[in-house]
KOLDRENDREN-840740 format. One record per residue (C-alpha): residue number from 1; residue in one letter; z negated, x negated, y negated. Coordinates in nm, 4 decimals. Example, Ala and Ser with C-alpha at 12.3 -4.5 7.8 and 13.67 -1.06 7.14 Angstrom:
BEGIN
NODE,1,A,-0.7800,-1.2300,0.4500
NODE,2,S,-0.7140,-1.3670,0.1060
***
This chain:
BEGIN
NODE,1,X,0.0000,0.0000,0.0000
NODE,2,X,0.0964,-0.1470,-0.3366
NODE,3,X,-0.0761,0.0836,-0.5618
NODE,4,X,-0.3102,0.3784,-0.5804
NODE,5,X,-0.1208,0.6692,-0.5893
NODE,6,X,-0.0989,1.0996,-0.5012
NODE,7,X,0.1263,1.1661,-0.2255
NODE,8,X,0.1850,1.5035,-0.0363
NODE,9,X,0.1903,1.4355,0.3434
NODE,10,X,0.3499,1.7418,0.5271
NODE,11,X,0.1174,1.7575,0.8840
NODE,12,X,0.3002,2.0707,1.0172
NODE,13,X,0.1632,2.0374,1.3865
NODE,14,X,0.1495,1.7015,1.4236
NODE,15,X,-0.1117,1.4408,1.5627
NODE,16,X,-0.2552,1.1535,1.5484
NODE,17,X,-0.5217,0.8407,1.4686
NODE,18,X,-0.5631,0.6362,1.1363
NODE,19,X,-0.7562,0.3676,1.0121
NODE,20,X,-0.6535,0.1855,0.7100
NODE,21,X,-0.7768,-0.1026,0.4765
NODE,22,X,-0.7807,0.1618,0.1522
NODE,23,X,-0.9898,0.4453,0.0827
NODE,24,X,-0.8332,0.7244,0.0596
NODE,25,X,-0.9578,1.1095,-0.0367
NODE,26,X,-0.7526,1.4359,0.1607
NODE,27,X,-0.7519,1.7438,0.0413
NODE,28,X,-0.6141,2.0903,0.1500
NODE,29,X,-0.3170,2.2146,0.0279
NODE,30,X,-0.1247,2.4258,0.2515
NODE,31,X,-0.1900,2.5351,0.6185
NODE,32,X,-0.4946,2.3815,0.8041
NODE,33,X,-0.5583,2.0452,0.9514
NODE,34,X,-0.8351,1.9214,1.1914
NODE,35,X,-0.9728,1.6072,1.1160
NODE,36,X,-1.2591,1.3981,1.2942
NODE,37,X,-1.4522,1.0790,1.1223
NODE,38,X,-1.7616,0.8809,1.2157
NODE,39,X,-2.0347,1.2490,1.1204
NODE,40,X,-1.8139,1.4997,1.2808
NODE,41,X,-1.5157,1.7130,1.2513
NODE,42,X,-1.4022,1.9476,0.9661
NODE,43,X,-1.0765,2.1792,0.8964
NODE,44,X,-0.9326,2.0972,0.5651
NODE,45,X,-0.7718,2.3782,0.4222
NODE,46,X,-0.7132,2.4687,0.0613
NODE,47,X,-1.0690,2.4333,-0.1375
NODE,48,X,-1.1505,2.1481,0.1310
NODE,49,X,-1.1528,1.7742,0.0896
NODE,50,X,-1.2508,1.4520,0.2603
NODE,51,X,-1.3543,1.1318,0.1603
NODE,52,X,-1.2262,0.8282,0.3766
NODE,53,X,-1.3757,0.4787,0.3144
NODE,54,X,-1.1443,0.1996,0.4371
NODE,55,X,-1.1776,0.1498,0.7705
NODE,56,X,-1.2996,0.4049,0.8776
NODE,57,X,-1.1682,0.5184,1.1776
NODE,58,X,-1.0502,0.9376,1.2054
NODE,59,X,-0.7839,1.1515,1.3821
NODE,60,X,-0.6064,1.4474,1.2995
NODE,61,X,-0.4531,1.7847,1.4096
NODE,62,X,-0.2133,1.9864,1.2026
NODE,63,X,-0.2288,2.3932,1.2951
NODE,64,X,0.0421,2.5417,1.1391
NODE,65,X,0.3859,2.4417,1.0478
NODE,66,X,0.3239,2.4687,0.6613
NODE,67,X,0.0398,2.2098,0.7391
NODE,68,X,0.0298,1.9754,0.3963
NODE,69,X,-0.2166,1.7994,0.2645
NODE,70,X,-0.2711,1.6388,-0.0591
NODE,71,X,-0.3656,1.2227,-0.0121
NODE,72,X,-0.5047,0.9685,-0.2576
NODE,73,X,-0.4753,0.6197,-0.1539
NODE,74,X,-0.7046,0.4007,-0.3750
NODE,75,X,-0.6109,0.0260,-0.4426
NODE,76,X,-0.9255,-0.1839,-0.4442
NODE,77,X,-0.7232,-0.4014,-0.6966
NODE,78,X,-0.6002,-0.1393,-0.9118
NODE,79,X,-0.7316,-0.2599,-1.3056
NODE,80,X,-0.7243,0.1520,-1.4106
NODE,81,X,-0.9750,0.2187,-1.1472
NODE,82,X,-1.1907,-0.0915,-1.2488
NODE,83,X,-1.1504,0.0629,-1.6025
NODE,84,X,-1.2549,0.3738,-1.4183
NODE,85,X,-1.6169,0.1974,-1.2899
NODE,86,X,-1.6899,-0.0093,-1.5974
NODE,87,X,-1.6515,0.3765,-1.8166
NODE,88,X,-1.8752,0.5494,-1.5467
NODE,89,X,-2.1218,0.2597,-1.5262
NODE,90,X,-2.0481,0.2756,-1.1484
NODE,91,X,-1.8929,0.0936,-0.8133
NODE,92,X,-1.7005,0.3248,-0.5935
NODE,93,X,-1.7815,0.1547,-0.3084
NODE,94,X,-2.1342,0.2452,-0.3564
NODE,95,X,-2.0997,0.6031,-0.4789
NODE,96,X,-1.7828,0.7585,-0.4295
NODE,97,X,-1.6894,0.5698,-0.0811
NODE,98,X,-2.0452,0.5171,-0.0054
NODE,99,X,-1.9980,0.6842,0.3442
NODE,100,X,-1.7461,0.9464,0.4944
NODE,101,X,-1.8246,1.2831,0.4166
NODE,102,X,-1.6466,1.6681,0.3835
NODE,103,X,-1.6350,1.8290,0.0125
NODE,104,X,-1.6135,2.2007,-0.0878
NODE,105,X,-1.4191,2.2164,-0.4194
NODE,106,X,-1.5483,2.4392,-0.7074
NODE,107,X,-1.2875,2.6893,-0.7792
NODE,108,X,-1.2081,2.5463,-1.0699
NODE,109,X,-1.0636,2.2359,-0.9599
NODE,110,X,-0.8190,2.4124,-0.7067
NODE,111,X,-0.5411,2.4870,-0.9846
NODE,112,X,-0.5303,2.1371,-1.0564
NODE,113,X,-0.4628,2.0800,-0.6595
NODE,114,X,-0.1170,2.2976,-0.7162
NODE,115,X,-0.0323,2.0898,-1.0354
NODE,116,X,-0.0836,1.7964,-0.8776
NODE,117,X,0.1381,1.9225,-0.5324
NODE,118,X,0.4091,2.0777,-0.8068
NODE,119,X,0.4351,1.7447,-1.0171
NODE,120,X,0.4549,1.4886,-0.6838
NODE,121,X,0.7412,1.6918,-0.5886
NODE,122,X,0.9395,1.7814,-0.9509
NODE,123,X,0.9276,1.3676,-1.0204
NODE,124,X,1.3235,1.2855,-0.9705
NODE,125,X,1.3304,0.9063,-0.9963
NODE,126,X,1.1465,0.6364,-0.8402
NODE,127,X,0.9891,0.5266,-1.2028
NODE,128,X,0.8899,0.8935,-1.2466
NODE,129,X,0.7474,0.9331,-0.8890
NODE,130,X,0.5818,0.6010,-0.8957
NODE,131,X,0.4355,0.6905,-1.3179
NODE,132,X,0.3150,1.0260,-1.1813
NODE,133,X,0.1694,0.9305,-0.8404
NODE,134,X,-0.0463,0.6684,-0.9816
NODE,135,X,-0.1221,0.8499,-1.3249
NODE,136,X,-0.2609,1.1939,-1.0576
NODE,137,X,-0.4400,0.9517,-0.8413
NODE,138,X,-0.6529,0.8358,-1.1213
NODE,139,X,-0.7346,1.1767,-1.2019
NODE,140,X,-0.8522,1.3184,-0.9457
NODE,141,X,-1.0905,0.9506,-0.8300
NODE,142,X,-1.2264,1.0686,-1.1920
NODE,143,X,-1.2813,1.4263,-1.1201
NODE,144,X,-1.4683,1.3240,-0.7813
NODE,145,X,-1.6570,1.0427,-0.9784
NODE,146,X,-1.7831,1.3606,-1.1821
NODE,147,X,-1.8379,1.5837,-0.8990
NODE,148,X,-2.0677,1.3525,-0.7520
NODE,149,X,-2.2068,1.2255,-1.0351
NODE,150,X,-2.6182,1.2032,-1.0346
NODE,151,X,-2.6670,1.4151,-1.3217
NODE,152,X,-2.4026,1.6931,-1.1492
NODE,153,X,-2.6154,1.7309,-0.8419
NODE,154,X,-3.0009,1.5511,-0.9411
NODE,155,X,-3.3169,1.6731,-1.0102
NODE,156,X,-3.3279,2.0269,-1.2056
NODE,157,X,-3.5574,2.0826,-1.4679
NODE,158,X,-3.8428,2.2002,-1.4510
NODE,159,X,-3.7584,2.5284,-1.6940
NODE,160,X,-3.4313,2.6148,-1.5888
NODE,161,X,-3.1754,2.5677,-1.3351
NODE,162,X,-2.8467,2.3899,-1.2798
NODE,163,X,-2.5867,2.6426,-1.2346
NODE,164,X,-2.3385,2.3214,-1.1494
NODE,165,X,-2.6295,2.1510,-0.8696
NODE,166,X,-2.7178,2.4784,-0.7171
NODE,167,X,-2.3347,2.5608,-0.6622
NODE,168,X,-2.2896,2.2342,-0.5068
NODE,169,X,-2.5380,2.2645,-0.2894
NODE,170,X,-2.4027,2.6040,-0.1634
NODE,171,X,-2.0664,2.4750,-0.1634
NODE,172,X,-2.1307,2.1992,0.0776
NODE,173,X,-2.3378,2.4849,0.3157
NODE,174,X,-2.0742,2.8025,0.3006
NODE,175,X,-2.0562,2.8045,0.6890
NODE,176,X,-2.4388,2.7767,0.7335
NODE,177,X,-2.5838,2.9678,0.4495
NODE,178,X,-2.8634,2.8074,0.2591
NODE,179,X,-3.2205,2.9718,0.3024
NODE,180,X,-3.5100,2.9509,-0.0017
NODE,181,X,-3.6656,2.6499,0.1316
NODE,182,X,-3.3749,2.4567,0.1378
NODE,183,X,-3.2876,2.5577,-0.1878
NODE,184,X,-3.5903,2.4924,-0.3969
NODE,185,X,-3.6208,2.1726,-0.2290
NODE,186,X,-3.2592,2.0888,-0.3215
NODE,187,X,-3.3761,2.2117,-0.6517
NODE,188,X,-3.7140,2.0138,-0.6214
NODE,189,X,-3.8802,2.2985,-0.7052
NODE,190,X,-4.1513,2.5487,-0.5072
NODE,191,X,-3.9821,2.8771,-0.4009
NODE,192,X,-4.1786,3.0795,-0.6151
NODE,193,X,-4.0402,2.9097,-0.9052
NODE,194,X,-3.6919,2.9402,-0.7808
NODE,195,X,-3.7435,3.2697,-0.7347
NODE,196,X,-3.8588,3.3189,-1.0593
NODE,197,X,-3.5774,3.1250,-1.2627
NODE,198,X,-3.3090,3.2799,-1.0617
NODE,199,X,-3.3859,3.6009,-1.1657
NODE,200,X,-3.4420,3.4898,-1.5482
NODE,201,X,-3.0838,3.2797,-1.5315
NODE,202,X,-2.8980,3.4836,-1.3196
NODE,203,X,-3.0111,3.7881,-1.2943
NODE,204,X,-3.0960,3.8019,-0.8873
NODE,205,X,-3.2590,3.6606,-0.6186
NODE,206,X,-3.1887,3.3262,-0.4985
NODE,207,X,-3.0197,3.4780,-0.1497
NODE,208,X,-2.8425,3.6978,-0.3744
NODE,209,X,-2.7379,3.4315,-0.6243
NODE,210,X,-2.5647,3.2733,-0.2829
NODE,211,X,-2.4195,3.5836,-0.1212
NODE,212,X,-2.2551,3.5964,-0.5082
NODE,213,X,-2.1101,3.2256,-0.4623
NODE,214,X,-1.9880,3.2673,-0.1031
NODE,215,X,-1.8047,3.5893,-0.2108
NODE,216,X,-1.6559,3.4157,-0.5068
NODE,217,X,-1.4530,3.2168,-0.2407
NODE,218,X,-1.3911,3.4771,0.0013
NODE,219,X,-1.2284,3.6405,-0.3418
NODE,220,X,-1.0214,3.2947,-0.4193
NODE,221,X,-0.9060,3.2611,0.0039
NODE,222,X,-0.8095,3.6269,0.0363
NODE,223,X,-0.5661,3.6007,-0.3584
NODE,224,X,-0.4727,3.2566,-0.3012
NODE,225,X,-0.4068,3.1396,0.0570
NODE,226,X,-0.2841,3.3128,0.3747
NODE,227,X,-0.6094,3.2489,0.5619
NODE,228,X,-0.6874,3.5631,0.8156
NODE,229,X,-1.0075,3.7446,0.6799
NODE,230,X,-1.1465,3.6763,1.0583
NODE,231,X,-1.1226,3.2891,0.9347
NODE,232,X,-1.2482,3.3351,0.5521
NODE,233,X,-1.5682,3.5486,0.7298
NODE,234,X,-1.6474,3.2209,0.9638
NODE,235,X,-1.5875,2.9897,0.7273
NODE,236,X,-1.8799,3.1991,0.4679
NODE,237,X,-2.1069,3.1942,0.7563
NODE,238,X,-2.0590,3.5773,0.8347
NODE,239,X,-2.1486,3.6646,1.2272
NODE,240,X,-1.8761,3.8655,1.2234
NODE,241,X,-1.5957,4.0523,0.9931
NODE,242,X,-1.7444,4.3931,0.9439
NODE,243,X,-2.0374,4.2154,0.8120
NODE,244,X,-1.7937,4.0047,0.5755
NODE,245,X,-1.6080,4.3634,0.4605
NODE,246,X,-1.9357,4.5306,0.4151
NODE,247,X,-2.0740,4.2748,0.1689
NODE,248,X,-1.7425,4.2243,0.0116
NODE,249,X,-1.6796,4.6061,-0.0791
NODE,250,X,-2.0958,4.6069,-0.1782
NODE,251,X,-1.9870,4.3106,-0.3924
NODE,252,X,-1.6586,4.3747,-0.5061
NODE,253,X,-1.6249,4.7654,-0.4999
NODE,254,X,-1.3351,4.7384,-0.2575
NODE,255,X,-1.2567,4.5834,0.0627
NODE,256,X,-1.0866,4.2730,0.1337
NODE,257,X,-0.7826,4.4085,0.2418
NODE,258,X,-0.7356,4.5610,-0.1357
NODE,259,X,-0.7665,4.1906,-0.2560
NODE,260,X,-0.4069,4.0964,-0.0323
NODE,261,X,-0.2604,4.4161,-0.1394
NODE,262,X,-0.3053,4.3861,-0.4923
NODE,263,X,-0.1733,4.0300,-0.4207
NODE,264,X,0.1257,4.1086,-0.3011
NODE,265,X,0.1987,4.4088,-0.5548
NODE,266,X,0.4151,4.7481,-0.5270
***
C-alpha cells in the first residue's frame, strides 16, 4: 500500500483470510459480511464498523451479492495522519488501533458513509481517485479519533448526563440491551441518580431512554437498508418480531411495515 486511502471493496459472496502490515477500519455499506478477529465474530452491515490493527489476523464471509464494504487503509508513514496525532494530542496506535474491536455508528455519521461510497466511485481519473481516496480516508480516521475520544465516552458529571456517552454505550450493546447497573456504572454514577437525571434530561426512565435509542435504529434499518425486520429485531436484542412490532407501533404509532411502505411511496 502506498498511501492511506478510501476504497469500496465489493464482497458479493465471497471468502476469505487477511492479515496485513496496515491498519485498516471496515465499515458496512451494502449487503452483509461476516467477519472474525482475535475477540470474536461480528456482521458488518450498514451502521457497523470494525477496527483492524496491522497484523491482525481475521476472515471474512460475504452474504449477499450486493455485499460492499467501505475500507480505510491507514499508512503508518502518512505526514496528514501524523498532523492528525500531533492536533489530537494522540498516537493511534495507542487509541484508535489500540486493539481490534466492532463499532455501532451514530446515525449521524451514516450519510457521510454514502458520500464517501458516491465520491470513490464519481472520481474519473487516477489524480482524482487517488486526491479523493486519500483526502476521505483522513476524514473518517478523524471522525473515529472523535468517536472515541475520552471526553466522548468518560466520566459524566455529576449533575447531568452525556447524551453522546450514554448513546455510545447503548450503541456498542443493541443486541444485548443494557440493564440500570450497567448503565450507571458506565455513567459512574449510583442508579438512583441515573434514574433521577434521566427523567430530568430526557424525560423517561433509563430502560426507556434505551428502548428510545434502539428504536431510533430499527427506524434508520427499516427507511434506509433492505435488512428483513426478522434481522433488524435480532440485531436490537428483541426475542422475537412481534415483540419488535409491538414496541415499534407503541413507539412510533405505526408498525414497521408502514416505515418500508412509506419508503417506497405510491
Amino acid at each position: 500500500m502506498s498511501q492511506t486511502q478510501a476504497r469500496c471493496n465489493r464482497i458479493a459472496r465471497s471468502s476469505g483470510e487477511h492479515c496485513h502490515d496496515h491498519h485498516q477500519l471496515m465499515l458496512g455499506w451494502r449487503g452483509a459480511m461476516d467477519y472474525e478477529f482475535s475477540r470474536g465474530g461480528e456482521r458488518l452491515v450498514l451502521g457497523q464498523a470494525a477496527i483492524l490493527p496491522h497484523r491482525e489476523p481475521h476472515t471474512y464471509l460475504g452474504r449477499e451479492e450486493d455485499s460492499e464494504v467501505l475500507v480505510i487503509d491507514l499508512d503508518g508513514d502518512d505526514p496528514c495522519l501524523a498532523s492528525l496525532e500531533a492536533s489530537c494530542a494522540l498516537a493511534l496506535r495507542e487509541s484508535l488501533f489500540a486493539e481490534a474491536r466492532s463499532l455501532s455508528l451514530p446515525p449521524t455519521l451514516l450519510p457521510m458513509v454514502e458520500f464517501a461510497t458516491g465520491q470513490l466511485k464519481a472520481a474519473r481519473t487516477a489524480e482524482q481517485r487517488s486526491l479523493v481516496n486519500h483526502q476521505l480516508a483522513v476524514l473518517f480516521v478523524s471522525q473515529f479519533c472523535q468517536l472515541l475520544a475520552p471526553d466522548a465516552t468518560g466520566t459524566a458529571r455529576r449533575d447531568r448526563l452525556s447524551a453522546v456517552a450514554l448513546d455510545a454505550f447503548i450503541d456498542e450493546r443493541l443486541a444485548a440491551p443494557p440493564d440500570n447497573r450497567a448503565l450507571a456504572e458506565a455513567m459512574h454514577l449510583g442508579q438512583s441518580q441515573l434514574h433521577l437525571l434521566c427523567q430530568r434530561q430526557f424525560g423517561m426512565t433509563p430502560q426507556q431512554y434505551v428502548m428510545s435509542r434502539r428504536l431510533q435504529w430499527a427506524r434508520y434499518w427499516l427507511c434506509q437498508t433492505r435488512r428483513s425486520v426478522g434481522e433488524i429485531a435480532l440485531d436490537l436484542g428483541f426475542t422475537d418480531v412481534s415483540s419488535f412490532s409491538r414496541a415499534y407501533r407503541r413507539r412510533m404509532g405505526h408498525p414497521p411495515s408502514q416505515a418500508r411502505s412509506d419508503l417506497a411511496g405510491p
